[in-house]
N, CA, C and O atoms as a GROMACS GRO file, in nm:
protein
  440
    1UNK      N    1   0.082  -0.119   0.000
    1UNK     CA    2   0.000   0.000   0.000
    1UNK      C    3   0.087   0.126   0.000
    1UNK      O    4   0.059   0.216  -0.080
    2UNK      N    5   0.208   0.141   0.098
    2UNK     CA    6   0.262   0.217   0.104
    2UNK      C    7   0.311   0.224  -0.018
    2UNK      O    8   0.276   0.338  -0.048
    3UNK      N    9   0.373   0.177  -0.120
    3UNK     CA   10   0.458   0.156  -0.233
    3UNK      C   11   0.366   0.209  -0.318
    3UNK      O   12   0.408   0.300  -0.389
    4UNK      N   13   0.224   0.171  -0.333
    4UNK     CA   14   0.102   0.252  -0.435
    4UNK      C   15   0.098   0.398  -0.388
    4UNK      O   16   0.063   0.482  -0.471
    5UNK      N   17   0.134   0.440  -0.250
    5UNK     CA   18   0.082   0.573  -0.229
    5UNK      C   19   0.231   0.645  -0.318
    5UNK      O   20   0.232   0.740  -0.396
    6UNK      N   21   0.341   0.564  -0.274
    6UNK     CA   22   0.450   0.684  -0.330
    6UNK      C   23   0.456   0.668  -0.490
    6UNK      O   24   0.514   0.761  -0.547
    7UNK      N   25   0.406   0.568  -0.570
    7UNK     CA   26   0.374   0.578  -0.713
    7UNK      C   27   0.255   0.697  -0.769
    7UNK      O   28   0.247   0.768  -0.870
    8UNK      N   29   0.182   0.679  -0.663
    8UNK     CA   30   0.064   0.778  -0.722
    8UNK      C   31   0.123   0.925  -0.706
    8UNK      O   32   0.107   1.007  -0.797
    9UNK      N   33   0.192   0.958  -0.588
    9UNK     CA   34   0.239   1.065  -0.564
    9UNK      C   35   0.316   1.095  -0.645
    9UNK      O   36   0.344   1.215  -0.651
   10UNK      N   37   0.373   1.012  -0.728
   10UNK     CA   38   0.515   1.058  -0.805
   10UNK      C   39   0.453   1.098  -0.939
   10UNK      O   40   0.487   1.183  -1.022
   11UNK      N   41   0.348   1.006  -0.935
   11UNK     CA   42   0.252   1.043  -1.068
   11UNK      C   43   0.218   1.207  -1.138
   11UNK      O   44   0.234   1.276  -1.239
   12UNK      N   45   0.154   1.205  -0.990
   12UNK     CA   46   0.093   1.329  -0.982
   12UNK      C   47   0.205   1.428  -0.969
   12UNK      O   48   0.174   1.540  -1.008
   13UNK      N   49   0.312   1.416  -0.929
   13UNK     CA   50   0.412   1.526  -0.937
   13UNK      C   51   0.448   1.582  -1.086
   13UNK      O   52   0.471   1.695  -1.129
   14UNK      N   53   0.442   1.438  -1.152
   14UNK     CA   54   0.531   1.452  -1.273
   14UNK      C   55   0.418   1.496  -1.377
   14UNK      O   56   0.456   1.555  -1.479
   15UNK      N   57   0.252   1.464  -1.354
   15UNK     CA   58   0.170   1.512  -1.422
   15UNK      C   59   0.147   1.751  -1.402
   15UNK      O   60   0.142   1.849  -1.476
   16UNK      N   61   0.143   1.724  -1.280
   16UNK     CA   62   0.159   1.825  -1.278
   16UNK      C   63   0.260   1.962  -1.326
   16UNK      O   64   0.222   2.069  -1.375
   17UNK      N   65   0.385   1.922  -1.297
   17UNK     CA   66   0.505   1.960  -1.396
   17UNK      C   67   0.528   1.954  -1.545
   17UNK      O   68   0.615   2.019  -1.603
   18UNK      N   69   0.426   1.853  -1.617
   18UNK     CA   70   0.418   1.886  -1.761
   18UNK      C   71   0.289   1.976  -1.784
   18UNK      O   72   0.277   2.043  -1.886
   19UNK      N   73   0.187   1.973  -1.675
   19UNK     CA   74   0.086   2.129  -1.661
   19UNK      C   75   0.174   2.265  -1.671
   19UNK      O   76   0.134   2.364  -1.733
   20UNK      N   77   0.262   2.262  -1.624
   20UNK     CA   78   0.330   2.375  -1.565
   20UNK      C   79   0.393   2.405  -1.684
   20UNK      O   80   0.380   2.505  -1.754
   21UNK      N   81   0.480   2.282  -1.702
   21UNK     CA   82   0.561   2.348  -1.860
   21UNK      C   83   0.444   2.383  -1.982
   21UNK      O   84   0.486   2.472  -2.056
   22UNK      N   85   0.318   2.340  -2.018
   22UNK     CA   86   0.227   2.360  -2.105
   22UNK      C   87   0.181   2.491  -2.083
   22UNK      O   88   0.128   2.550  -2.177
   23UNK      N   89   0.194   2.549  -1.964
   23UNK     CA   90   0.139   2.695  -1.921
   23UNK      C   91   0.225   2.780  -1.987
   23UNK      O   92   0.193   2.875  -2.059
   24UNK      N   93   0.344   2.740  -1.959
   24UNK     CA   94   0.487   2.817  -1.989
   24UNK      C   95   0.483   2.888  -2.093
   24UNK      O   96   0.487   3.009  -2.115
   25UNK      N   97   0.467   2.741  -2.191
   25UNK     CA   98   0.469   2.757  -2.321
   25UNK      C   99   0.352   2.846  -2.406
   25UNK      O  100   0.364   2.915  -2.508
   26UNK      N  101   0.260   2.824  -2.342
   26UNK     CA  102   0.152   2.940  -2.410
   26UNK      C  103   0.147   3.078  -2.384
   26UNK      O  104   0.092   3.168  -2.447
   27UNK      N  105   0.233   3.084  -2.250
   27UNK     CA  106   0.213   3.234  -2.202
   27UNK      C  107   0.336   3.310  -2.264
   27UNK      O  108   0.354   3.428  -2.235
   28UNK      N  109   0.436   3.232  -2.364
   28UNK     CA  110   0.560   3.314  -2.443
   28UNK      C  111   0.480   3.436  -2.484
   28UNK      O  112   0.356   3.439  -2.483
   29UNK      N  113   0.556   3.535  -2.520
   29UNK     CA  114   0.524   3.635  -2.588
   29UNK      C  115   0.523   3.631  -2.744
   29UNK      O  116   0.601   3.555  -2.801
   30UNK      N  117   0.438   3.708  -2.813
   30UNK     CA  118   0.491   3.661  -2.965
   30UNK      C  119   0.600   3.703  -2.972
   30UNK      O  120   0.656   3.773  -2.887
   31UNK      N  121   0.655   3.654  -3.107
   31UNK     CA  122   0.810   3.690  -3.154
   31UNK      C  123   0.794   3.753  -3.280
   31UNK      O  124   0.718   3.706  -3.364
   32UNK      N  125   0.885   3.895  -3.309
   32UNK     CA  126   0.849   3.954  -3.403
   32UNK      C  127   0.958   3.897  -3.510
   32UNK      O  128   1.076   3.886  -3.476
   33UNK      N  129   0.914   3.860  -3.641
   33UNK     CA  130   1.009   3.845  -3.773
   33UNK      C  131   1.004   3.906  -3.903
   33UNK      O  132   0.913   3.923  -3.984
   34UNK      N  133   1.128   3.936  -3.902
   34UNK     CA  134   1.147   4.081  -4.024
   34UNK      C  135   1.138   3.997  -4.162
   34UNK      O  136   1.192   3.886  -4.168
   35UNK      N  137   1.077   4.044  -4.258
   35UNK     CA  138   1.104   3.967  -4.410
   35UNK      C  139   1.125   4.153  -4.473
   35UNK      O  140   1.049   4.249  -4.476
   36UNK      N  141   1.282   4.130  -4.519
   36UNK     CA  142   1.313   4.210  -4.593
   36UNK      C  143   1.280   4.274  -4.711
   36UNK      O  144   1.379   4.238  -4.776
   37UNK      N  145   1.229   4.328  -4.772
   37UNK     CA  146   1.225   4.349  -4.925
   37UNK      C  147   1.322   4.439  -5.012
   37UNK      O  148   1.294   4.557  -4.990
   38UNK      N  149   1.450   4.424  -5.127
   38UNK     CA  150   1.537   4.499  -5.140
   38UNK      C  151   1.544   4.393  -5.292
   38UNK      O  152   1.520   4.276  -5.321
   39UNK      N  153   1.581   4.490  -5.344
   39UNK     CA  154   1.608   4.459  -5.531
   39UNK      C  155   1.504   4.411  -5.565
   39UNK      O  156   1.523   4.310  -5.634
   40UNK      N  157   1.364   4.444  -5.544
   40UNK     CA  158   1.265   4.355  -5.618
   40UNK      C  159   1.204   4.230  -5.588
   40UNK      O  160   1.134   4.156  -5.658
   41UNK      N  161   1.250   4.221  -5.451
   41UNK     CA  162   1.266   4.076  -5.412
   41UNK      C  163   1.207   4.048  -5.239
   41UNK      O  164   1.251   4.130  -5.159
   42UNK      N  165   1.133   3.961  -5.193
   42UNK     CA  166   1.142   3.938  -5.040
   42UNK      C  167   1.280   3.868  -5.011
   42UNK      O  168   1.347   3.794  -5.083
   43UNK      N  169   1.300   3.909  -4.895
   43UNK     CA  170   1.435   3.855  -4.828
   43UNK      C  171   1.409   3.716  -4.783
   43UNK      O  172   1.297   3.664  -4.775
   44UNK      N  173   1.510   3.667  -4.757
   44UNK     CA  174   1.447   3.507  -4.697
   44UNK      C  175   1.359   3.522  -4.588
   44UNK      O  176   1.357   3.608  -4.499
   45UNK      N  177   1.254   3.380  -4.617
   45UNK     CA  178   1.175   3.353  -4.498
   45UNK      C  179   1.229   3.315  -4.406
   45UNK      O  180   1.336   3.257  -4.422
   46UNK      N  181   1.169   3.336  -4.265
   46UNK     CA  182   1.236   3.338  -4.128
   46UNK      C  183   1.172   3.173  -4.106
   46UNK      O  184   1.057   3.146  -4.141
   47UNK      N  185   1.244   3.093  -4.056
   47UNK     CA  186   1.229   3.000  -4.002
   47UNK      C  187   1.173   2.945  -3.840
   47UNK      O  188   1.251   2.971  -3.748
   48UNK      N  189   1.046   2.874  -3.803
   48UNK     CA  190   1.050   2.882  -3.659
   48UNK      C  191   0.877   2.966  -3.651
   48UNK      O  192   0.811   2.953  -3.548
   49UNK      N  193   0.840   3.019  -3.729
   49UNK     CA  194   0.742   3.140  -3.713
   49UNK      C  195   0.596   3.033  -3.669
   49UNK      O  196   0.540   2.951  -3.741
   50UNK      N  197   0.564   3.074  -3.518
   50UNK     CA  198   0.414   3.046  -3.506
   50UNK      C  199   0.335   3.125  -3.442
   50UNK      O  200   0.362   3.223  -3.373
   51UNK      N  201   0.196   3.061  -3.478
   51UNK     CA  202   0.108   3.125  -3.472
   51UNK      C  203   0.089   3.219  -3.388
   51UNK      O  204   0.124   3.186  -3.274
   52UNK      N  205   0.042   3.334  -3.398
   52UNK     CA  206   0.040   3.422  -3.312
   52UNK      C  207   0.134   3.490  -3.270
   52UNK      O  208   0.124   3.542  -3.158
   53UNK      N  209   0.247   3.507  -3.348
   53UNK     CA  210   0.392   3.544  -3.388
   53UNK      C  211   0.361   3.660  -3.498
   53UNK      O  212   0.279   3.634  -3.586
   54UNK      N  213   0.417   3.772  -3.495
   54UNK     CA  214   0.457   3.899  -3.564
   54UNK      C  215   0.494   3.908  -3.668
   54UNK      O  216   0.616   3.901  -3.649
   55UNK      N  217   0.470   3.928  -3.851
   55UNK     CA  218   0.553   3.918  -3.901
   55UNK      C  219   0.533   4.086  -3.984
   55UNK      O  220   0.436   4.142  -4.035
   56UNK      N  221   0.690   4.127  -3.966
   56UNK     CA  222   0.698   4.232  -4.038
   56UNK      C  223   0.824   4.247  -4.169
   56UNK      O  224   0.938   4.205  -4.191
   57UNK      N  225   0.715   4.340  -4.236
   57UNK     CA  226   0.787   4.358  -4.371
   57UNK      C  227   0.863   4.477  -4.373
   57UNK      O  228   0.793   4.575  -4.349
   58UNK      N  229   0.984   4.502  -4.395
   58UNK     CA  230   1.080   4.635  -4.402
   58UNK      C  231   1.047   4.619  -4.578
   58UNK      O  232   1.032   4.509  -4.632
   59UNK      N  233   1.038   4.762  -4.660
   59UNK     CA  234   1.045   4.805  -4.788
   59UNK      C  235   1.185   4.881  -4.802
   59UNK      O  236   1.180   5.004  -4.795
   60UNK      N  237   1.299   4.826  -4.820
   60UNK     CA  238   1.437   4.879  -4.877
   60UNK      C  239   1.466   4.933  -4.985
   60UNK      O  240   1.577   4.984  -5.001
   61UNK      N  241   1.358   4.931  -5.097
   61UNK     CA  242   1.338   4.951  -5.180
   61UNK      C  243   1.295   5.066  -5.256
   61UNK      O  244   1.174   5.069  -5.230
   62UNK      N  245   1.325   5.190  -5.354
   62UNK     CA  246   1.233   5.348  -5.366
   62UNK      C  247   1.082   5.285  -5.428
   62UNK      O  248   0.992   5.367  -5.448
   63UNK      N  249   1.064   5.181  -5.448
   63UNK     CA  250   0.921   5.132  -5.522
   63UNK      C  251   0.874   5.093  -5.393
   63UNK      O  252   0.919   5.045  -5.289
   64UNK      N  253   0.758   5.134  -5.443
   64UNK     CA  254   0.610   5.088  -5.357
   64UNK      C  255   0.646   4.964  -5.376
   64UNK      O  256   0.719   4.916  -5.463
   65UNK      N  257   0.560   4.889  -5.243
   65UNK     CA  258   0.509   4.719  -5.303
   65UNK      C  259   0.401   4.678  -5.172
   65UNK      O  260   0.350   4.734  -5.074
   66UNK      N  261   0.402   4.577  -5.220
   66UNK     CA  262   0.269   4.520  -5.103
   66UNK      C  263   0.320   4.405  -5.064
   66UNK      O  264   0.414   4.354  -5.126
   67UNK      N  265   0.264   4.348  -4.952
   67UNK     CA  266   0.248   4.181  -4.928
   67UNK      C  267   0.151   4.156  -4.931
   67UNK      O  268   0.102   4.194  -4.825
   68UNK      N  269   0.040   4.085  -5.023
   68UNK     CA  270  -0.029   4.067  -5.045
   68UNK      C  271  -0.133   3.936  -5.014
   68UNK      O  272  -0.225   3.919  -5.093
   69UNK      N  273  -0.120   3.861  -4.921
   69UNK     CA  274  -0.229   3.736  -4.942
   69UNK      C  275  -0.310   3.681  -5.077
   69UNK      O  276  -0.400   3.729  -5.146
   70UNK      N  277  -0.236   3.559  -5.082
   70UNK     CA  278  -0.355   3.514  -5.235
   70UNK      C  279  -0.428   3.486  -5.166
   70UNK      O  280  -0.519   3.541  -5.228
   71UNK      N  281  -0.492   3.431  -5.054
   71UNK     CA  282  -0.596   3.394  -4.980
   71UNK      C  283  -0.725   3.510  -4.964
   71UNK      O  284  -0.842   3.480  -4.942
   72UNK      N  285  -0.664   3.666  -4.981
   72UNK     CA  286  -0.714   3.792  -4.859
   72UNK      C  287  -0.722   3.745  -4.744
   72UNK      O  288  -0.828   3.738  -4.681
   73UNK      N  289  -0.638   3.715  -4.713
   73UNK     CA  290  -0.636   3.748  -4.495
   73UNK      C  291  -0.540   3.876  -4.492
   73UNK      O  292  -0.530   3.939  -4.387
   74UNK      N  293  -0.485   3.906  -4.578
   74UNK     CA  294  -0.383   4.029  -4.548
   74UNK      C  295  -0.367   4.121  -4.658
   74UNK      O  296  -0.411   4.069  -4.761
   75UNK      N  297  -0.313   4.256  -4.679
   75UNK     CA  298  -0.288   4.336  -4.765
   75UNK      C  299  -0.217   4.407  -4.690
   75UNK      O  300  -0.284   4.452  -4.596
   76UNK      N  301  -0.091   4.444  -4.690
   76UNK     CA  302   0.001   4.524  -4.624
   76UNK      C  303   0.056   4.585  -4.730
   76UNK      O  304   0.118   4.516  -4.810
   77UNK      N  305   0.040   4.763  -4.754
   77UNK     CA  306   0.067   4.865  -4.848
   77UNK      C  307   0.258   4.904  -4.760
   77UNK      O  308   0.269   4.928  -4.640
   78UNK      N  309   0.346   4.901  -4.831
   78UNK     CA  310   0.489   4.946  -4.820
   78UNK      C  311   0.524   5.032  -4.870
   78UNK      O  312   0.609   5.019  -4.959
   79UNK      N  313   0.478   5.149  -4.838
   79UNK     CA  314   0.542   5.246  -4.894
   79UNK      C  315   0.696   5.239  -4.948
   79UNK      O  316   0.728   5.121  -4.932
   80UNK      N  317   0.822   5.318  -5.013
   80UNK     CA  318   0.983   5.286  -5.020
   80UNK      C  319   0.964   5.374  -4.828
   80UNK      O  320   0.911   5.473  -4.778
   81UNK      N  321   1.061   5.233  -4.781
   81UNK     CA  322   1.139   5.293  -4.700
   81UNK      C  323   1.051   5.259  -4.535
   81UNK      O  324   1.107   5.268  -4.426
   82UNK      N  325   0.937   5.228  -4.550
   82UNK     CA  326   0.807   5.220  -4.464
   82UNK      C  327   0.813   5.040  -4.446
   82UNK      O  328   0.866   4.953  -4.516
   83UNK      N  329   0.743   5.033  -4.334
   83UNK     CA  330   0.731   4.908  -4.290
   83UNK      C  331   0.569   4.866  -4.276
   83UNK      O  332   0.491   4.956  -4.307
   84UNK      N  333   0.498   4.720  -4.227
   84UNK     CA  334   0.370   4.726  -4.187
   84UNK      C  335   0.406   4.550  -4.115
   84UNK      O  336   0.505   4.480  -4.137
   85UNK      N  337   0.307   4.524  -4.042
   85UNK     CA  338   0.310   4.414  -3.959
   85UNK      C  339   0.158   4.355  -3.935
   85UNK      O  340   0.068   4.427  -3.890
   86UNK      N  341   0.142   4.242  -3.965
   86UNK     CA  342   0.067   4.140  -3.944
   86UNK      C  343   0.078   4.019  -3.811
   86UNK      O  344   0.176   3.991  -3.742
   87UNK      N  345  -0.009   3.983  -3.808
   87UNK     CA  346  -0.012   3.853  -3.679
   87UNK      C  347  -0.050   3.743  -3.774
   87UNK      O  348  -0.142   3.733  -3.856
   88UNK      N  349   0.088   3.633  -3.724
   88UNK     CA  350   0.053   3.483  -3.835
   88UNK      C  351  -0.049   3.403  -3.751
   88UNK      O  352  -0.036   3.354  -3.639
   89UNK      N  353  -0.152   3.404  -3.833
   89UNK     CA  354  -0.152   3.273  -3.850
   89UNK      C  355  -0.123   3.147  -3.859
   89UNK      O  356  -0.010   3.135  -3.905
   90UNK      N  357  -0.191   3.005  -3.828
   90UNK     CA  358  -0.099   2.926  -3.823
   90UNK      C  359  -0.135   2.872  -3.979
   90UNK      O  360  -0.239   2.930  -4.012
   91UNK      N  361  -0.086   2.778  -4.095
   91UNK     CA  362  -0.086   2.716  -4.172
   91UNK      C  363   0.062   2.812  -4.270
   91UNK      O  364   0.162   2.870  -4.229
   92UNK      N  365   0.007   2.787  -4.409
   92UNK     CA  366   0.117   2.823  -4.543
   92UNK      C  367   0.071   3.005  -4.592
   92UNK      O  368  -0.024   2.999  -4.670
   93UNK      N  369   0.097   3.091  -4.577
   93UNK     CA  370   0.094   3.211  -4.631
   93UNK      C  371   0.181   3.243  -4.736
   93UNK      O  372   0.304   3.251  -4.727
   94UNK      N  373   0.102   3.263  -4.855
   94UNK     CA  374   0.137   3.251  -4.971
   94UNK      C  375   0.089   3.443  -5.047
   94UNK      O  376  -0.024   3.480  -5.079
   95UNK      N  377   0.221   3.524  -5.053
   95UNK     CA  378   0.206   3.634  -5.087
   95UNK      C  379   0.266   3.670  -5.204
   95UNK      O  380   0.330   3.581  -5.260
   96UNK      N  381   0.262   3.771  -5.252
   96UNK     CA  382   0.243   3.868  -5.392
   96UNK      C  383   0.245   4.015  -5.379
   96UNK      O  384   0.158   4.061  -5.305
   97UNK      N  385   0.332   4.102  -5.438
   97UNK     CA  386   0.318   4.260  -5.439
   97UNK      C  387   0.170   4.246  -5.566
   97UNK      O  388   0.146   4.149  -5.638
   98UNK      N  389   0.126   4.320  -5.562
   98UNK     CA  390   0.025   4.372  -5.596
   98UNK      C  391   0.067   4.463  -5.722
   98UNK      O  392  -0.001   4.471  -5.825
   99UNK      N  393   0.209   4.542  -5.698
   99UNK     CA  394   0.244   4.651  -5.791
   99UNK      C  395   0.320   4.549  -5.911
   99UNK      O  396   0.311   4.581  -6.030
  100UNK      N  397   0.399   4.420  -5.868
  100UNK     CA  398   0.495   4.340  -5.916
  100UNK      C  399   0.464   4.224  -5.888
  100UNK      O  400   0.523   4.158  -5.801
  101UNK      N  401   0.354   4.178  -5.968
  101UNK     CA  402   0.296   4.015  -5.955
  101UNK      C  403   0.445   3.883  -6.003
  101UNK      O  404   0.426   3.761  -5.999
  102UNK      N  405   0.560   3.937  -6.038
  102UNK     CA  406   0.637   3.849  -6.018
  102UNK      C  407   0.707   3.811  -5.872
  102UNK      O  408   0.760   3.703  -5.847
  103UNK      N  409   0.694   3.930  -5.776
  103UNK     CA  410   0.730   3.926  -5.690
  103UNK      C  411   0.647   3.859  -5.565
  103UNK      O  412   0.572   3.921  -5.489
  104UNK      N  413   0.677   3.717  -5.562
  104UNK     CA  414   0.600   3.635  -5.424
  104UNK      C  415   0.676   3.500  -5.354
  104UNK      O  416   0.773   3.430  -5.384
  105UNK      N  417   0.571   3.504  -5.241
  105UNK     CA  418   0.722   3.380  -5.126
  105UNK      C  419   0.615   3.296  -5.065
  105UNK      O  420   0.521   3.306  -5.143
  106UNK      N  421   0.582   3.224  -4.972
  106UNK     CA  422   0.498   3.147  -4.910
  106UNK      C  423   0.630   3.152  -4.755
  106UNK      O  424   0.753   3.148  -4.748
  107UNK      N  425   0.505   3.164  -4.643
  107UNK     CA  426   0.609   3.092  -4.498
  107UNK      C  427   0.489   3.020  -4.492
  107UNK      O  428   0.374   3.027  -4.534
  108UNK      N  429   0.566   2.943  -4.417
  108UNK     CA  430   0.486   2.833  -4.343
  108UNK      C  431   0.522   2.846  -4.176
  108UNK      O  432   0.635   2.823  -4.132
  109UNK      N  433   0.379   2.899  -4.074
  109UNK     CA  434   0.366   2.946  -3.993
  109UNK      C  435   0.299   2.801  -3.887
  109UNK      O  436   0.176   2.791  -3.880
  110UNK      N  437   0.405   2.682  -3.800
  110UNK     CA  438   0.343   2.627  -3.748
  110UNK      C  439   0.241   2.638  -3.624
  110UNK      O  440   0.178   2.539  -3.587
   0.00000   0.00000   0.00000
């Protein structure tokens, strides 16, 4: 009996401590990630990006451009030189300037 009480106890210790770390983990703060834009081009995608995570676009560029959503969940106008920021979502975001339909990237936001 005694031997069941200190199993259950240990149980419950160790159940409780993966409560604790699950709290942890949700209460992170988002994390903000820069996607560059310079020569016509997005900069590489940031790796790691989830949901409910920051993502911002710097325009390095004297041309306007957009990030655009093929979906519409987003339209972010870049002025040259101007920035704008969105909250990811979780799945594949798949974008496009608007001014320069050659110009597009996809992240994948777990």
């Amino acid at each position: 009996m005694r031997r069941m009480m200190i199993l259950l106890a240990a149980v419950l210790t160790l159940a409780g401590g993966l409560a604790r770390i699950r709290v942890a983990e949700a209460a992170q703060p988002p994390r903000v990630h820069v996607i560059v834009i310079d020569k016509m081009a997005y900069g590489p995608m940031p790796a790691g990006v989830r949901a409910g995570d920051i993502i911002e676009w710097v325009n390095h560029d004297i041309l306007e451009h957009t990030a655009t959503a093929r979906d519409g969940r987003f339209d972010v106008d870049l002025k040259p030189g101007g920035s704008g920021r969105i909250t990811a979502g979780a799945g594949t975001l798949a974008f496009f300037c608007k001014f320069h339909p050659t110009m597009s990237a996809t992240l994948v936001v777990e």
